[in-house]
C-alpha positions in Angstrom: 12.5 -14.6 7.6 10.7 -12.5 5.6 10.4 -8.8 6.4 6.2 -7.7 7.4 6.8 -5.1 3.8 7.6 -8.1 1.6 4.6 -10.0 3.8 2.0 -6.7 3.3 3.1 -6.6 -0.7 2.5 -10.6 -1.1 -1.0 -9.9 0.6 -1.7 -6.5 -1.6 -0.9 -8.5 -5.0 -3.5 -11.4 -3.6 -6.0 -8.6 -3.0 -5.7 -6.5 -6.1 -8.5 -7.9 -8.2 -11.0 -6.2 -5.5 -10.9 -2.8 -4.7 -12.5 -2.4 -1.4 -10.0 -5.6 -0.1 -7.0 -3.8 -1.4 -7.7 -0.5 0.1 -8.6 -1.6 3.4 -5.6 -4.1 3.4 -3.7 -1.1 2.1 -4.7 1.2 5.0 -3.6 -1.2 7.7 -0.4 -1.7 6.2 0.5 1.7 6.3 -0.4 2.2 9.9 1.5 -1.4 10.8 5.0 0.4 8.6 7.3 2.5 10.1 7.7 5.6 8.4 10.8 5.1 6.2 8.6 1.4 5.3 5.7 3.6 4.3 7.9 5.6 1.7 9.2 2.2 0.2 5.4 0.6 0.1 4.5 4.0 -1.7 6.8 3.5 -4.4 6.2 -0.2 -4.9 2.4 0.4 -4.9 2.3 3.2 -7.7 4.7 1.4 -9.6 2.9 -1.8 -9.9 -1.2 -0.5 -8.9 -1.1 2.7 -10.5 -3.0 1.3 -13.7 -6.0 0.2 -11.8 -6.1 1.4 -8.1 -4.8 5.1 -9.0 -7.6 6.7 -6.8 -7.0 4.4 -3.8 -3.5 5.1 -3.8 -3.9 8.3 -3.9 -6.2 8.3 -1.3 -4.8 6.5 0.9 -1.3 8.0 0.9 -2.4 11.4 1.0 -4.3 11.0 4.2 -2.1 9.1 6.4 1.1 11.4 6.0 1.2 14.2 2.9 5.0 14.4 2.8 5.5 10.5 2.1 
């Protein structure tokens, strides 16, 4: 069974080509994650979003927990 990160990535890369869908998809995956989930989604998401959701990552990870 797959893990609800690995689910919450599938569902991020099937929202990417729309901002608004990613972010909000994006926002309820980090408040789903436990905090050491968080951290691992960060990582994943800058390393594959950075090119074109930049701003929404940095939005959203800087206002749910600063030192993630």
């Amino acid at each position: 069974m797959a893990s609800m990160l690995e689910y919450i990535k599938i569902i991020l890369q099937k929202v990417s080509f729309d901002r608004r869908l990613f972010e909000k998809e994006l926002r309820k995956a980090i408040r789903m994650l436990m905090p050491d989930e968080v951290k691992r989604l960060k990582a994943w998401c800058y390393e594959r979003f950075s090119s074109v959701h930049l701003p929404v990552l940095n939005n959203c990870f800087t206002i749910v927990n600063p030192t993630v």
